[in-house]
VEXFI-322353 format. One record per residue (C-alpha): z, x, y; residue number from 1. Coordinates in steps of 0.25 Angstrom, whole numbers, plus 5000, padded with zeros to 4 digits. Last residue first. Layout:
<rec w="Z" u="X" v="Y" k="NUM"/>
...
//
This chain:
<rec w="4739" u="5034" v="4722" k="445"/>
<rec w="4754" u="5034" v="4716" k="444"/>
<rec w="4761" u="5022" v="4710" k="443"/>
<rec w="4775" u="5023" v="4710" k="442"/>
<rec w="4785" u="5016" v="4699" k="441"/>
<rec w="4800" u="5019" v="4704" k="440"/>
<rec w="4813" u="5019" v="4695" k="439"/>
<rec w="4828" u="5021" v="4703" k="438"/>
<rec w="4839" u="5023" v="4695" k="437"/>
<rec w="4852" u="5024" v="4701" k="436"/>
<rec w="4854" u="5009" v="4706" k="435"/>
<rec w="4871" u="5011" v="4704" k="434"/>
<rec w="4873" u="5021" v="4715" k="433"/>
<rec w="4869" u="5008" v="4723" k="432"/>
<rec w="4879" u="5001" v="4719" k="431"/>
<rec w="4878" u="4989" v="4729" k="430"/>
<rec w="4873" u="4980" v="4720" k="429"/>
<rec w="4881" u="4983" v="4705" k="428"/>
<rec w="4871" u="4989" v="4697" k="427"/>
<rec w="4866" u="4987" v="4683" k="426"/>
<rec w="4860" u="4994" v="4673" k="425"/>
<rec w="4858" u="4983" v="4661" k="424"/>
<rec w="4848" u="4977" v="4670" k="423"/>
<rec w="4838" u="4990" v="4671" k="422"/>
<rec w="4839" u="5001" v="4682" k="421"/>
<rec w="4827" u="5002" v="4691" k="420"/>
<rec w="4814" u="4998" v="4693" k="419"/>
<rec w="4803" u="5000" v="4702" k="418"/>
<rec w="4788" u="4996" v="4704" k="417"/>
<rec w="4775" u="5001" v="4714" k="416"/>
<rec w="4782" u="5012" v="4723" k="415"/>
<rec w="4769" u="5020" v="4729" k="414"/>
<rec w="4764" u="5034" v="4728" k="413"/>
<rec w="4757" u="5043" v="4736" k="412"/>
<rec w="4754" u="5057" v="4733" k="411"/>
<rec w="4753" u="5070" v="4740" k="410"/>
<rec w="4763" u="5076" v="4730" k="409"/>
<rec w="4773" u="5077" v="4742" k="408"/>
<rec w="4769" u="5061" v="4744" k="407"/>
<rec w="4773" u="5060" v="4729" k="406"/>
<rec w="4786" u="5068" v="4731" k="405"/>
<rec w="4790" u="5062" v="4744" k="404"/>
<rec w="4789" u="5048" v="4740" k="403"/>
<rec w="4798" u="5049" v="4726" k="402"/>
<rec w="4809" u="5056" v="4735" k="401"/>
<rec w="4809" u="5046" v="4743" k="400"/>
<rec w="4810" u="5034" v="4734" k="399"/>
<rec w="4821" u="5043" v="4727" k="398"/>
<rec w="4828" u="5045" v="4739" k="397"/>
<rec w="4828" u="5030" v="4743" k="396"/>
<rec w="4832" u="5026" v="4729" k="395"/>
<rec w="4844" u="5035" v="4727" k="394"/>
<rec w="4843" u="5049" v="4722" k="393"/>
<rec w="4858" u="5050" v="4720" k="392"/>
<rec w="4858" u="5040" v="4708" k="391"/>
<rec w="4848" u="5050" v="4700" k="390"/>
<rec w="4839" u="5039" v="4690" k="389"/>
<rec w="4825" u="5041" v="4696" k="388"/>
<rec w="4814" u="5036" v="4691" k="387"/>
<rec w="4799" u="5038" v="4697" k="386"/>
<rec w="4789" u="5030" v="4689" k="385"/>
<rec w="4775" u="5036" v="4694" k="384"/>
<rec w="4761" u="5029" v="4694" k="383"/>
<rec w="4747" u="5033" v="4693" k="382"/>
<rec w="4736" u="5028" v="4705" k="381"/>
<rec w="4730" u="5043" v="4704" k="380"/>
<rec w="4736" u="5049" v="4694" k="379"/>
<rec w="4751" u="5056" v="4694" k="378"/>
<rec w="4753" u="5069" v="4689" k="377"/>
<rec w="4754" u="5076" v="4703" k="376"/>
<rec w="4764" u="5063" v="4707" k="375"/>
<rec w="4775" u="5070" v="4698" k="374"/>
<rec w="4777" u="5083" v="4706" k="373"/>
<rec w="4778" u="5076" v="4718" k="372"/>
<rec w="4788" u="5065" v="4711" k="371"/>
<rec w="4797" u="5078" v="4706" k="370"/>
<rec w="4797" u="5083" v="4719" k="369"/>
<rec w="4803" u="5070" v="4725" k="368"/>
<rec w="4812" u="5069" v="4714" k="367"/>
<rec w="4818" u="5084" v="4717" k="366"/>
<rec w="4830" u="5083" v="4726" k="365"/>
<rec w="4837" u="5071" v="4721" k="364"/>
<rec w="4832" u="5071" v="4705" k="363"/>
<rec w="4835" u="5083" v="4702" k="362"/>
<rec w="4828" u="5092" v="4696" k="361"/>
<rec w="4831" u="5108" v="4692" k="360"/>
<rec w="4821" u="5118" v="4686" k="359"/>
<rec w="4829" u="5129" v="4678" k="358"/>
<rec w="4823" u="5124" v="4665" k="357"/>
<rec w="4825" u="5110" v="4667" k="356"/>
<rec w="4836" u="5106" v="4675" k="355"/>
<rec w="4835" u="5091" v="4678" k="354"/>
<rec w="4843" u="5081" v="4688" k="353"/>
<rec w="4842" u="5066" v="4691" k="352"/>
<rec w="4833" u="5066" v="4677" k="351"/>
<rec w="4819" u="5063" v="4680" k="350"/>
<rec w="4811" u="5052" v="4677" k="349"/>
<rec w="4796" u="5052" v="4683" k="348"/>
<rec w="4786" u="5043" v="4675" k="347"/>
<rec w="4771" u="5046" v="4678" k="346"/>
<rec w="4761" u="5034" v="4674" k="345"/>
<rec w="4745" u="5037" v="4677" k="344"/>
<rec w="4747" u="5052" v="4670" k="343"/>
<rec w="4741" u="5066" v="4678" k="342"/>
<rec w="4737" u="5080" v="4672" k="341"/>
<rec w="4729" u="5088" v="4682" k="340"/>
<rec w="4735" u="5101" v="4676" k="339"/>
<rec w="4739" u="5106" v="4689" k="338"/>
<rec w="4748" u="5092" v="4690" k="337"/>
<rec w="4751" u="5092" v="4674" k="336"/>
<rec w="4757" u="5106" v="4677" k="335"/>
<rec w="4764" u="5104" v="4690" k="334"/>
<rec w="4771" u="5091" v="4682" k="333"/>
<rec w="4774" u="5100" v="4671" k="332"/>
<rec w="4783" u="5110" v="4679" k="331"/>
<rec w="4790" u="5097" v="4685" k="330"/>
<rec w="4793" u="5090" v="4674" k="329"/>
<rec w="4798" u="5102" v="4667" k="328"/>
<rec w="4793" u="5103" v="4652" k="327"/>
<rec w="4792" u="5094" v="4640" k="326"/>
<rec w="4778" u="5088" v="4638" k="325"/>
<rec w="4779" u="5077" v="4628" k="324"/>
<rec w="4764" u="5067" v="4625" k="323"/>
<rec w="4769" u="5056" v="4621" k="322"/>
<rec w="4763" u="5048" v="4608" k="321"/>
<rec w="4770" u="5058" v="4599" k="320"/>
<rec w="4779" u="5050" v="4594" k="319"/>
<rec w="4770" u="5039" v="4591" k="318"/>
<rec w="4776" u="5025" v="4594" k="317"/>
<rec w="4784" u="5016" v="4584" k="316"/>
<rec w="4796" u="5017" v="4595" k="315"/>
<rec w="4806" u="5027" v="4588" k="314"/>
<rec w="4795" u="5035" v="4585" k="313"/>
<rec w="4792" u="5034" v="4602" k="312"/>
<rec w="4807" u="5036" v="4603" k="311"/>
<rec w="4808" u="5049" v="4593" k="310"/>
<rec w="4795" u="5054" v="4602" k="309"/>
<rec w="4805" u="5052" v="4614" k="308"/>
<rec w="4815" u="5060" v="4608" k="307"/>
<rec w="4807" u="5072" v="4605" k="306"/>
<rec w="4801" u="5071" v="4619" k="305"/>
<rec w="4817" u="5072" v="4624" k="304"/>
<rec w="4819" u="5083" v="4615" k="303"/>
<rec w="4809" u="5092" v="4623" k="302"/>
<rec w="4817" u="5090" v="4635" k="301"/>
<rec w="4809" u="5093" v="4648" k="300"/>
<rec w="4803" u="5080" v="4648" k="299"/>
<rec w="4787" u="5076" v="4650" k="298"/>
<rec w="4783" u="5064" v="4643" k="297"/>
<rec w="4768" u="5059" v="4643" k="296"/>
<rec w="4762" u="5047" v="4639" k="295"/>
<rec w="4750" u="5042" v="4638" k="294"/>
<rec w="4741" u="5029" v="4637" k="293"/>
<rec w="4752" u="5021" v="4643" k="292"/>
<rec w="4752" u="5008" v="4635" k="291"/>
<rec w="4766" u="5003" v="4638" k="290"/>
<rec w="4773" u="5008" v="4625" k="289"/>
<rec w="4769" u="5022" v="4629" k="288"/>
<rec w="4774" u="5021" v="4642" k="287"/>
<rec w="4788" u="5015" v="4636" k="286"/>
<rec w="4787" u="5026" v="4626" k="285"/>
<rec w="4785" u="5035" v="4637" k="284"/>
<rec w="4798" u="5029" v="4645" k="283"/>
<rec w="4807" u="5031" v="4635" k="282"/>
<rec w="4803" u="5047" v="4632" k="281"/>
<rec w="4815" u="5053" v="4629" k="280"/>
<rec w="4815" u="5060" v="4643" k="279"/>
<rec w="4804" u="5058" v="4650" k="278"/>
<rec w="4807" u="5067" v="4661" k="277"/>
<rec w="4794" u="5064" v="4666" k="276"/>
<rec w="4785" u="5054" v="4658" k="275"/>
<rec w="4770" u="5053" v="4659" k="274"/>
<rec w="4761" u="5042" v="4658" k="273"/>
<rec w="4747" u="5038" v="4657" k="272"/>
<rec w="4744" u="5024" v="4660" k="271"/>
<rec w="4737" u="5012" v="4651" k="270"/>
<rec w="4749" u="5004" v="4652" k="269"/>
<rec w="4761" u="5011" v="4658" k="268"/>
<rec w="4766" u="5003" v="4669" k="267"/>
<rec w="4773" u="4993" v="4661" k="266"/>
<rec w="4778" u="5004" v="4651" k="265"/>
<rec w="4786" u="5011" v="4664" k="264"/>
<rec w="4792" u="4998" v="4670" k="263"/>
<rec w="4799" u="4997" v="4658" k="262"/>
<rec w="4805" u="5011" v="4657" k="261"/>
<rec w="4809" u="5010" v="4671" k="260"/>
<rec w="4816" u="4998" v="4667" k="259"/>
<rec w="4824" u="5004" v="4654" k="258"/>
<rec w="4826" u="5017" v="4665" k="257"/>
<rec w="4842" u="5013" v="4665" k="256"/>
<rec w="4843" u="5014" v="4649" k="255"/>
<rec w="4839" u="5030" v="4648" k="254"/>
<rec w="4834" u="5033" v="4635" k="253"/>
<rec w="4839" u="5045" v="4629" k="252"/>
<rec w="4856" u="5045" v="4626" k="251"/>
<rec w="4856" u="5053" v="4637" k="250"/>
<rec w="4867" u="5064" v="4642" k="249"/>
<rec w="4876" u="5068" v="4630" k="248"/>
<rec w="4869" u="5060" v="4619" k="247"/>
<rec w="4877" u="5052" v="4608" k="246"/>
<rec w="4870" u="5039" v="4611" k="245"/>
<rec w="4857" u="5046" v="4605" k="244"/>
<rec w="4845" u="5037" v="4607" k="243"/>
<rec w="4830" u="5034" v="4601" k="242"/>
<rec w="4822" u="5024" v="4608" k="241"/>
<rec w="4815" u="5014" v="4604" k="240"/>
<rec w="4806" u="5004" v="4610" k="239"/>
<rec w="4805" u="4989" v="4611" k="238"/>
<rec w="4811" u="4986" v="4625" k="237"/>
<rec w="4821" u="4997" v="4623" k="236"/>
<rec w="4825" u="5000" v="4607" k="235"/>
<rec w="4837" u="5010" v="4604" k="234"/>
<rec w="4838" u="5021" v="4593" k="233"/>
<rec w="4850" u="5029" v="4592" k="232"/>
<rec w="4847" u="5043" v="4587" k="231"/>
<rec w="4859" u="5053" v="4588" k="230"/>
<rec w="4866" u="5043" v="4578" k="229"/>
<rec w="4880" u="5036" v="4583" k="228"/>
<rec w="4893" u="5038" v="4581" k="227"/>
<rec w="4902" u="5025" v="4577" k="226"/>
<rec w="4909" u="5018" v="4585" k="225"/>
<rec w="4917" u="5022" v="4598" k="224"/>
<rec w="4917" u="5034" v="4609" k="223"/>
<rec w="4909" u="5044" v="4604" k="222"/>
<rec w="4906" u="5053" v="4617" k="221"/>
<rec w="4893" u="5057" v="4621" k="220"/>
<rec w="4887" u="5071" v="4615" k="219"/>
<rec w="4893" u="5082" v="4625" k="218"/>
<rec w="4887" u="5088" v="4637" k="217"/>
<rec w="4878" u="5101" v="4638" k="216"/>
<rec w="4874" u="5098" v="4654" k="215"/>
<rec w="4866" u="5111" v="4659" k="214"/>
<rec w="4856" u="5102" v="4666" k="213"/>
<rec w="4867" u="5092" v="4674" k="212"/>
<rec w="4871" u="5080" v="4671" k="211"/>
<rec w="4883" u="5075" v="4680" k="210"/>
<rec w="4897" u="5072" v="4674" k="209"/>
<rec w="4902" u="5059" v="4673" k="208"/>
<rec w="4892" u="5054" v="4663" k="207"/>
<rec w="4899" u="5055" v="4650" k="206"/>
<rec w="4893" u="5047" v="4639" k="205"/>
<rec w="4901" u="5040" v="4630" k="204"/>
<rec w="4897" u="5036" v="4617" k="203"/>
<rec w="4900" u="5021" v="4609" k="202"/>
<rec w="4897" u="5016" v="4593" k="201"/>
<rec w="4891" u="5007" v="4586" k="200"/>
<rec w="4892" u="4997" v="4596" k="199"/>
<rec w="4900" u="4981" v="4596" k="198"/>
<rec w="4897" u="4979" v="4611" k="197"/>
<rec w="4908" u="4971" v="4612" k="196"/>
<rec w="4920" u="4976" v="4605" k="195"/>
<rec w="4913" u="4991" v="4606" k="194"/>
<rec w="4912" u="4991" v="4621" k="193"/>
<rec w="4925" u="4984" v="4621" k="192"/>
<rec w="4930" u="4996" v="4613" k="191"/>
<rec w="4925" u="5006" v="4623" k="190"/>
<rec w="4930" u="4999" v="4636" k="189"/>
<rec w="4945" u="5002" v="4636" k="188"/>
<rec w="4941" u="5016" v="4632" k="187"/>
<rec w="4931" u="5018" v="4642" k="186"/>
<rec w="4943" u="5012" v="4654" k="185"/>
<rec w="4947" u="5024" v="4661" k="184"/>
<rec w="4937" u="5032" v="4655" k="183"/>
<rec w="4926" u="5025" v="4663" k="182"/>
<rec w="4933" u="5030" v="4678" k="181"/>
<rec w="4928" u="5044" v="4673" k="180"/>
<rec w="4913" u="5039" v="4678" k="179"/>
<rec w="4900" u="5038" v="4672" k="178"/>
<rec w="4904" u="5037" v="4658" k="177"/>
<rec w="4893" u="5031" v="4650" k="176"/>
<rec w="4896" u="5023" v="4635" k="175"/>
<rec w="4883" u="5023" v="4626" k="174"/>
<rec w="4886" u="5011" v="4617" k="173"/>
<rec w="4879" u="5011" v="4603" k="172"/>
<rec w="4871" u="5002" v="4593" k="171"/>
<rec w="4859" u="5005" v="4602" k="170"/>
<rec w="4860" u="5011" v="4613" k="169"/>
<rec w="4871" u="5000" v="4622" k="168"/>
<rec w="4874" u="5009" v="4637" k="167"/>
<rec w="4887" u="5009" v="4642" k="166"/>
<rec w="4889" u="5011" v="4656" k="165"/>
<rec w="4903" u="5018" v="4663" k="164"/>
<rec w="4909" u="5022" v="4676" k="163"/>
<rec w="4913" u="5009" v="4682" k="162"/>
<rec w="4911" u="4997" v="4670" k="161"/>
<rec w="4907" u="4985" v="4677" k="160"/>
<rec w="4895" u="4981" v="4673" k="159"/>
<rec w="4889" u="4985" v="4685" k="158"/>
<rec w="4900" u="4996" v="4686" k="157"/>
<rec w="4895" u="5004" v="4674" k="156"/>
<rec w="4883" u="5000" v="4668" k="155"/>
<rec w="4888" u="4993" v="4653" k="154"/>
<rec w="4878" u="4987" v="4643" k="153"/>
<rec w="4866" u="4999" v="4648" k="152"/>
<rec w="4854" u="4997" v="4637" k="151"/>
<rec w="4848" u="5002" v="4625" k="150"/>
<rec w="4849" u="4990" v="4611" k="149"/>
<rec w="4850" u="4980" v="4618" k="148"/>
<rec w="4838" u="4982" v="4626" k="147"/>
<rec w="4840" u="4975" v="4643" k="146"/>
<rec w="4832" u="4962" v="4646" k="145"/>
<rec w="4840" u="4953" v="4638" k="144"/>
<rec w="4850" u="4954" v="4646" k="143"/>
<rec w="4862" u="4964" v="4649" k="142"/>
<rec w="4872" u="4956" v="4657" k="141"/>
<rec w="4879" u="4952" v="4644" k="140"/>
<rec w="4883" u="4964" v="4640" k="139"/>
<rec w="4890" u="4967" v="4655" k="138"/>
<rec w="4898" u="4956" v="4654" k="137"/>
<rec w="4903" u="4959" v="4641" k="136"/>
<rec w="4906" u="4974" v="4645" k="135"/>
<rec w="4913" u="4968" v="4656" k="134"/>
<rec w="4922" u="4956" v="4652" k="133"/>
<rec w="4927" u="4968" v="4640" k="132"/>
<rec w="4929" u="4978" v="4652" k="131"/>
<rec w="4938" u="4965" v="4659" k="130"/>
<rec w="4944" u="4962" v="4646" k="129"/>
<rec w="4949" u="4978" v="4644" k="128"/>
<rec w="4956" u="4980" v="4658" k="127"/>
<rec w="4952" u="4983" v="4673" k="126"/>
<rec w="4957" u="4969" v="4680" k="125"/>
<rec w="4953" u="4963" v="4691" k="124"/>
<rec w="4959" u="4954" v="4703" k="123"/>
<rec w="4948" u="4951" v="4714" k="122"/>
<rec w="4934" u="4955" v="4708" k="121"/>
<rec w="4927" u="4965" v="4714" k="120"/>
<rec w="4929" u="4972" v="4700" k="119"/>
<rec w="4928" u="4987" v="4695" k="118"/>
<rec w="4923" u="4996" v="4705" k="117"/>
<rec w="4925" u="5011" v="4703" k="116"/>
<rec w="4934" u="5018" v="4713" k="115"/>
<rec w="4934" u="5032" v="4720" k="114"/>
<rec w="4920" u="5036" v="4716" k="113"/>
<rec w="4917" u="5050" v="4719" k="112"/>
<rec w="4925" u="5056" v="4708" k="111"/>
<rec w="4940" u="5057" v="4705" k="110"/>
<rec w="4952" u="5046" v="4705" k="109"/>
<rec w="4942" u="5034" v="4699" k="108"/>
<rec w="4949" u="5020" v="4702" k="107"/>
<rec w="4943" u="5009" v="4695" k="106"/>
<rec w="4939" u="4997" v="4705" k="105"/>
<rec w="4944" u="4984" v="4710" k="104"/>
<rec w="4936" u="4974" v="4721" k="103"/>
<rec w="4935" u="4971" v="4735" k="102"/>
<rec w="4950" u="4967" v="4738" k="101"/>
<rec w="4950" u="4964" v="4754" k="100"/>
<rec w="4961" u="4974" v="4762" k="99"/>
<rec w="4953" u="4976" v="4776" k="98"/>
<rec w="4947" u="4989" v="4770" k="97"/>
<rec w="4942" u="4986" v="4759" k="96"/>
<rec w="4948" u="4986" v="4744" k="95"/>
<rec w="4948" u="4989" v="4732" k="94"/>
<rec w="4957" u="4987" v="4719" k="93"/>
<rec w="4960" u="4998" v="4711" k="92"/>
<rec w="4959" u="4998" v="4695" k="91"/>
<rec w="4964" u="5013" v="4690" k="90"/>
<rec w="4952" u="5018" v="4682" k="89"/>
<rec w="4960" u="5032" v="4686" k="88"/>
<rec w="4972" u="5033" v="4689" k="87"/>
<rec w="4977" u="5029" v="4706" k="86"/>
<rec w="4980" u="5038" v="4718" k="85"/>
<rec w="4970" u="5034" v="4726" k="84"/>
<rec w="4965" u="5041" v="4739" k="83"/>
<rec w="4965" u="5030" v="4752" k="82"/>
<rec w="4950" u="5026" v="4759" k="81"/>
<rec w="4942" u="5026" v="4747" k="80"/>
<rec w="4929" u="5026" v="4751" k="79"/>
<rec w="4927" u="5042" v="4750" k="78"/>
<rec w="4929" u="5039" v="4735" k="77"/>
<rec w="4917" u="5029" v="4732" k="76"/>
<rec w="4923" u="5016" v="4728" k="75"/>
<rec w="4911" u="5012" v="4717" k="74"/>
<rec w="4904" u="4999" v="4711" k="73"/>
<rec w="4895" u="4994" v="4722" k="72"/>
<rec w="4897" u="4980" v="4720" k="71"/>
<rec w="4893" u="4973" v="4733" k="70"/>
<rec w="4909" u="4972" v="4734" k="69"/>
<rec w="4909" u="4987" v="4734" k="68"/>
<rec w="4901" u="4988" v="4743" k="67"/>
<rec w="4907" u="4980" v="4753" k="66"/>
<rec w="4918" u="4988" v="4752" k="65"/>
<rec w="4913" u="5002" v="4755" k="64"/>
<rec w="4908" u="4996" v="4767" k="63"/>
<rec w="4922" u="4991" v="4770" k="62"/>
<rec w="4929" u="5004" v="4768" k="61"/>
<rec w="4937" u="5005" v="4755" k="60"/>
<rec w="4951" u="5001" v="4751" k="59"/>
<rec w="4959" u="5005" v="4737" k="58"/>
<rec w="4971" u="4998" v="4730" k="57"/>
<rec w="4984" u="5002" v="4724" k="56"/>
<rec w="4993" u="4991" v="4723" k="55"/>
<rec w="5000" u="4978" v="4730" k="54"/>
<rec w="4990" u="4964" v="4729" k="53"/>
<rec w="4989" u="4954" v="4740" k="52"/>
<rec w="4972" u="4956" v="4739" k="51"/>
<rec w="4963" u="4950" v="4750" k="50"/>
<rec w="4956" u="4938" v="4744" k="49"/>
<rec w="4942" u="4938" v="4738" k="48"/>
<rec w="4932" u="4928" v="4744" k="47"/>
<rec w="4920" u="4939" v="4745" k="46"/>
<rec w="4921" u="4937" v="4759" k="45"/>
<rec w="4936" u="4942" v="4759" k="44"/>
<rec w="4949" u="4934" v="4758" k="43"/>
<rec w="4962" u="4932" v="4764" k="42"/>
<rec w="4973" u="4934" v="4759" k="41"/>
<rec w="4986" u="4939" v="4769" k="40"/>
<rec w="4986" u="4955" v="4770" k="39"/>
<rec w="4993" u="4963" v="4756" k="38"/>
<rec w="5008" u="4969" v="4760" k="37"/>
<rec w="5006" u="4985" v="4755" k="36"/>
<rec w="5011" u="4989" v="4742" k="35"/>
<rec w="5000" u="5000" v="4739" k="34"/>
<rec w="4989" u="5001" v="4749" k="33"/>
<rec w="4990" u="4997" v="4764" k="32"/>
<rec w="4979" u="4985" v="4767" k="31"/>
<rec w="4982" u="4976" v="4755" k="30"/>
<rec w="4985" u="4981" v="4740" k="29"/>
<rec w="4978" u="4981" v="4725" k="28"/>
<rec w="4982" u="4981" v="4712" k="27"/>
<rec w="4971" u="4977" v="4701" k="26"/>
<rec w="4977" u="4977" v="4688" k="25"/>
<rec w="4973" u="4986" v="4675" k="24"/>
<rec w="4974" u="4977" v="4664" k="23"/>
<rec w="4983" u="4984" v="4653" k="22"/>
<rec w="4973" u="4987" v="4641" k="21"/>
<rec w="4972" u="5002" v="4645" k="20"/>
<rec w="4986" u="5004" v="4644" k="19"/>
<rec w="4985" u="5019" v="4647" k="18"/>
<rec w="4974" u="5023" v="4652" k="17"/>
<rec w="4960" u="5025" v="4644" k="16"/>
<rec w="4959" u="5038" v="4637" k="15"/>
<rec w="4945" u="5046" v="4640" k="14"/>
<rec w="4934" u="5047" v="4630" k="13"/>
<rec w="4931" u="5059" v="4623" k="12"/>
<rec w="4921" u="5071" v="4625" k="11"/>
<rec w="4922" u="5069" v="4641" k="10"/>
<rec w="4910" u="5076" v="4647" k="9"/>
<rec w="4901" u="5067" v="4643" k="8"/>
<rec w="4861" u="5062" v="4658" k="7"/>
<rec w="4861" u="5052" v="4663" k="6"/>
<rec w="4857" u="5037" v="4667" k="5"/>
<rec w="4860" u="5038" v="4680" k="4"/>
<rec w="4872" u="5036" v="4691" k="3"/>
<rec w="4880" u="5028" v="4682" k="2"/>
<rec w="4888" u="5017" v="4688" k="1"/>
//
């Protein structure tokens, strides 16, 4: 499941295995391994029988089981309690210690995770009906509630797909690689994509490799159709936004925040606000839209204001109806503080980590910082919304951290609303990984 929402190393898409259209079948063994003479049936609490199959298989502790049948999604490698000598996307069924089937998953020779979950169902098999059964399945969870024309129609191992999302902009499919276990079945998924989903074309985006400052990556990866325009228009809720499928790291409006961005208008009537790392500028025009009586945008990218004064055209707003300060976050929140300069509505939305002209952030070490820094621009009885989309700063931590810098500030502050991920994000129960994004509403004194 992805981590966040992001920031392609492979210029081509990798070959399927040979015979992709050959159903992979589960295998399986008792006790031993390979060949080994499989215990009397009997059955588990779940009701499913103790397997009497031969074949490679995989066992993991008993607590490492049960989360697996509470749907965590991934066999971390330090849990396997025998190396495998299998191919990659290989279909293994697991198992606990005492011999009971919990599931099958995609073996993944290198990295952290050991083995990707694919079913918990007794006898599965890996092949292009199932992907098809799951793309359609995973279309028709997506309400009423969720824009067609900007929205997540895959999300990885919630829908069933271990390593990979696909998000719907417009007439085109942005296809995500989060993990290399994706290339052993992207070329059996990509023409269902386009049997079902009918798009004008499909790109692949790498996210295997970390973002870092000095990143120069590639243009996403044409994989099917036709090519598309560097300016995709897309509508959420009755706004337009401007989008470019083709880009490296973002396409530039961030699906996940959609119900950060909804709680954001409702708060804003009458208020003044001011948006941190605000990016191309989806959440001013939601403020704007909402009767806030001014907006500001800070960002240290010049382009992303120029962006956001495309979206506000794009909208029938006024272009210039933002105020655009580009600059340090930090460096200009000491100066609105000196200044006196404070807003009724702050909105605090860092990337997990940021290099901007030799002043580093990450979101691990320096929220805490960050909060102190922002509740000097806050009025009296004014409100923040605290995002945090790093999956290593988990809720605890980020509550924490969120504390400390508005009681280092000599502040105080209380939690008065929360969301998180929209409906077309979903996560399995136990995969806590999975709840990345964390989005708080504080009211300080």
């Amino acid at each position: 499941m992805p981590p966040n929402d992001g920031r392609p190393l492979r210029t081509r898409p990798a070959t399927r295995p040979a015979e992709p259209s050959r159903p992979q079948r589960r295998g399986g063994g008792g006790g031993g391994g390979a060949g080994a003479e499989a215990p009397p049936r009997r059955r588990t609490q779940g009701g499913h029988p103790r397997p009497a199959v031969r074949g490679p298989h995989v066992k993991v502790p008993h607590e490492v089981a049960r989360l697996l049948r509470a749907g965590h999604p991934w066999v971390f490698r330090n849990a396997v309690l025998r190396p495998l000598a299998l191919p990659e996307g290989a279909v293994i069924p697991v198992m606990d210690l005492d011999g009971y089937l919990i599931g099958h998953g995609l073996h993944e020779p290198e990295g952290a995770i050991a083995i990707r979950m694919v079913s918990l169902a007794p006898e599965f098999e890996w092949n292009e009906a199932e992907m098809l059964a799951r793309v359609r399945a995973a279309v028709r969870r997506r309400g009423s509630g969720v824009p067609a024309e900007a929205c997540r129609l895959i999300h990885a191992e919630a829908d069933g797909f271990p390593g990979l999302a696909v998000d719907r902009l417009g007439s085109y499919l942005l296809v995500y690689k989060y993990g290399k276990i994706a290339e052993t079945y992207l070329d059996a998924l990509v023409p269902i994509l386009e049997q079902e989903l009918k798009p004008a074309g499909i790109y692949l985006q790498d996210r295997i490799r970390g973002v870092t400052p000095d990143d120069r990556r590639p243009p996403a990866f044409h994989l099917a159709g036709k090519a598309a325009p560097p300016e995709v228009e897309v509508d959420e809720d009755g706004l337009k936004f401007l989008v470019d499928v083709t880009a490296p790291v973002s396409p530039g409006l961030f699906l996940d925040l959609r119900e950060g961005r909804r709680l954001f208008e409702a708060w804003s009537r009458g208020r003044s606000v001011c948006n941190l790392f605000s990016f191309t500028g989806a959440f001013g025009l939601r403020a704007l839209r909402g009767g806030a009586t001014s907006v500001t945008h800070v960002d240290a990218a010049a382009r992303s204001h120029a962006r956001c004064r495309q979206n506000l055209g794009a909208s029938k707003m006024d272009p210039e109806a933002i105020e655009a300060i580009t600059g340090d976050a930090f460096a200009l929140l000491e100066k609105f503080r000196q200044r006196g300069r404070v807003w009724d509505l702050v909105i605090v939305d860092p990337p997990p980590f940021s290099n901007v002209k030799g002043s580093t952030f990450s979101a691990l070490k320096d929220y805490g910082e960050l909060m102190r820094a922002v509740a000097g621009v806050v009025g009296p009885g004014g409100h923040v919304l605290a995002i945090s989309n790093a999956v290593r700063l988990g809720e605890e931590e980020f509550l924490l951290a969120v504390g400390e810098g508005v009681h280092a500030a000599g502040r105080a502050a209380r939690l008065v609303g929360e969301c998180g991920l929209p409906p077309d994000f979903p996560v399995p129960p136990a995969f806590i990984e999975g709840r990345y994004l964390k989005i708080k509403l504080l009211q300080f004194d």
